[in-house]
N, C-alpha and C positions, 0 to 999 in steps of 0.2 A: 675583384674576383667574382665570377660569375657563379651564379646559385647553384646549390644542388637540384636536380628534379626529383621529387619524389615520386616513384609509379606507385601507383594504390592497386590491388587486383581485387578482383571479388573473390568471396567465400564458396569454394563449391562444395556439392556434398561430401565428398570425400575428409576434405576438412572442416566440420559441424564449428559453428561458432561459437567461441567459449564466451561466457560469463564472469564473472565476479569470483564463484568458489574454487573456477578449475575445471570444473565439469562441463560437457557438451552438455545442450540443451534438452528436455525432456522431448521438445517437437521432435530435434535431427535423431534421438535415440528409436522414438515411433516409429521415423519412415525409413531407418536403417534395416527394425525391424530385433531389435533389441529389446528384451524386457526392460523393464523399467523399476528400478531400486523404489517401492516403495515404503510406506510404512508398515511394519508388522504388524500383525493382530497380535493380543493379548490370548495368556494359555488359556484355554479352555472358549475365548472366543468361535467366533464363526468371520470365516473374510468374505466381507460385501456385503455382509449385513444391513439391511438397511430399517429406518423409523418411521412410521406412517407419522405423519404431521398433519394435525389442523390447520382451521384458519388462526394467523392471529391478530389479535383486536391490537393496532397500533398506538391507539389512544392510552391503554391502559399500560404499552411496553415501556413507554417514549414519555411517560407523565412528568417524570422529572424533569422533563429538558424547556418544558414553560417556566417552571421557577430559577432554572440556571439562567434562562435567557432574559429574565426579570431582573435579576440579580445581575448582570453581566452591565444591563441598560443603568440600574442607578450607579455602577462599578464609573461605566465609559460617563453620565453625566458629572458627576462628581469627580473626574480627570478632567473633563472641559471646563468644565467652572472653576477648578485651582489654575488652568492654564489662561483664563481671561482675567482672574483676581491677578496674576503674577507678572501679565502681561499689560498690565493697569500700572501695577508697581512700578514695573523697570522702569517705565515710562517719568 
């Protein structure tokens, strides 16, 4: 029995390509030309408010992540060492 052909078409605007929730994409609602669902402000806020931001010192954000990564190295050498003891054993 001879295969089916499947024809593929492309996407045109008309039909915006959906996602995962159901929704048209935020891009095809833009060039539709369509507001865009976004999040509310809270009551007595301001919408688009925005936060002047500094620099910020990385070193002082991120400090933790040398003692995970210390931690992480005696984690993995101490799995390679029980895997060369075990692998000693079988033997």
């Amino acid at each position: 029995m001879a295969k089916k052909k499947i024809v593929r078409r492309a996407p045109t605007s008309a039909s915006p390509r959906m996602y995962g929730d159901g929704k048209p994409s935020q891009a095809a609602q833009a060039a539709a030309g369509k507001p865009q669902a976004g999040p509310r402000p809270a009551a007595g806020g301001t919408a688009g408010a925005t936060v002047a931001r500094g620099p910020v010192n990385l070193a002082q954000e991120y400090s933790y992540v040398v003692g995970d990564l210390k931690r992480l190295g005696m984690i993995a050498g101490a799995l390679f060492a029980v895997l060369v003891v075990l692998g000693i054993v079988v033997r």
